[in-house]
C-alpha positions in Angstrom: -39.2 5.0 44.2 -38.2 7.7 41.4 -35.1 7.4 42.2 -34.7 3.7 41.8 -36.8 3.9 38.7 -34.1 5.4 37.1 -30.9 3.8 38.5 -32.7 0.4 37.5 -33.2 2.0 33.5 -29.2 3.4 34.0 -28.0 0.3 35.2 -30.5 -1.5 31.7 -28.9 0.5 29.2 -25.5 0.6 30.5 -25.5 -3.1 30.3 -27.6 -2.9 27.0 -24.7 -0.3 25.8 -21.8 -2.7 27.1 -23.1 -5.7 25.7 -23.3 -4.0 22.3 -19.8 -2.6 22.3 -18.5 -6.4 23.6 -20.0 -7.7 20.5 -19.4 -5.2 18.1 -15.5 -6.1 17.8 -16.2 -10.1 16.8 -14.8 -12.0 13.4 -18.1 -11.8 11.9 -18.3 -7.9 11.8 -15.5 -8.4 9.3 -17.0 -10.6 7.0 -18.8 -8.4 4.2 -15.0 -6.7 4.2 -13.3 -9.9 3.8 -16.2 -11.4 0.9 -15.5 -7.7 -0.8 -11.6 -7.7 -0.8 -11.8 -11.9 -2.2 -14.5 -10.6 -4.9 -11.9 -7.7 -5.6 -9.2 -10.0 -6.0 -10.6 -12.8 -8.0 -12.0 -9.9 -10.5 -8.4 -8.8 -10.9 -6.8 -11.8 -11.5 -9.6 -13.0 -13.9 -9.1 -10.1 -15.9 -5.4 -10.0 -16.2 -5.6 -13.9 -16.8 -8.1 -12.9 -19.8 -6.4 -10.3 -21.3 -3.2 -12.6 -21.2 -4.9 -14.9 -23.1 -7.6 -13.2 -25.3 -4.7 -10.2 -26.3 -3.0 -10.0 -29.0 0.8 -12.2 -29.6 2.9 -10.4 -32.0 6.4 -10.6 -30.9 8.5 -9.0 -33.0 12.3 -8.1 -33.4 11.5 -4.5 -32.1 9.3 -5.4 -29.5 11.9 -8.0 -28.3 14.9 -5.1 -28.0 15.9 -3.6 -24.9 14.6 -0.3 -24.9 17.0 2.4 -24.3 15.1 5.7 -24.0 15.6 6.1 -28.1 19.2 6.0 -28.1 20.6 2.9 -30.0 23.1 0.5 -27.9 26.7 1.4 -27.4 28.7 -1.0 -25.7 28.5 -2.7 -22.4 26.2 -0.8 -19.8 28.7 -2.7 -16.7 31.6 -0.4 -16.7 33.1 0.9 -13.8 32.1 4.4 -12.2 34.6 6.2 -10.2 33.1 6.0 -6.3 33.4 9.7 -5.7 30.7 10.2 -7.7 28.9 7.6 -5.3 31.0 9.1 -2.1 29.6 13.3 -3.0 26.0 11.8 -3.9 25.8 10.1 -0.3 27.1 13.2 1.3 25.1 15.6 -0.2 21.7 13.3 0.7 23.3 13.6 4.1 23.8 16.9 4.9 20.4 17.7 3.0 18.7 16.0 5.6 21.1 17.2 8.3 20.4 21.1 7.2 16.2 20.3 7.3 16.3 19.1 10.8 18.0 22.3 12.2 15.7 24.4 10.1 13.1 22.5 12.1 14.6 22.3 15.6 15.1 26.1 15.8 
């Protein structure tokens, strides 16, 4: 009679245990995640959209310049570079990675 006693509460709670992980991995788990990330992303967007509009305009002749790291333009940036700079750069990335993986292997 013991003995049944207790196969009968094993057999309860291993259905009790299987129904809970069956329903555990549904949709509606992920909804607090899902109403979280939309909050998240409407909060960003309204406050880049208010700070777009609220901020400050002032668009001047400075601010309009390319900005080249304090040096003043010279010429056209588009000129042709030599492709063994290109070739020694690519070769060098190369065997940098080559030499790593037999450091590792060994």
């Amino acid at each position: 009679m013991l003995l049944y006693f207790c196969k009968s509460i094993e057999t309860q709670f291993m259905q009790f245990f299987l129904l809970q992980t069956a329903q555990s991995n549904t949709a509606a788990n992920y909804l607090p995640i899902a109403i979280q990330l939309i909050f998240a992303i409407g909060f960003i967007a309204t406050m880049m959209g208010l700070t777009h509009y609220l901020g400050p305009k002032r668009n001047t002749k400075e601010k309009l310049q390319n900005f080249e790291s304090g040096i003043d333009i010279k010429g056209n940036a588009r000129q042709p570079m030599a492709i063994k700079y290109f070739l020694v750069a690519i070769l060098f990335v190369l065997f940098d990675v080559e030499v790593i993986f037999f450091i590792l292997t060994q």
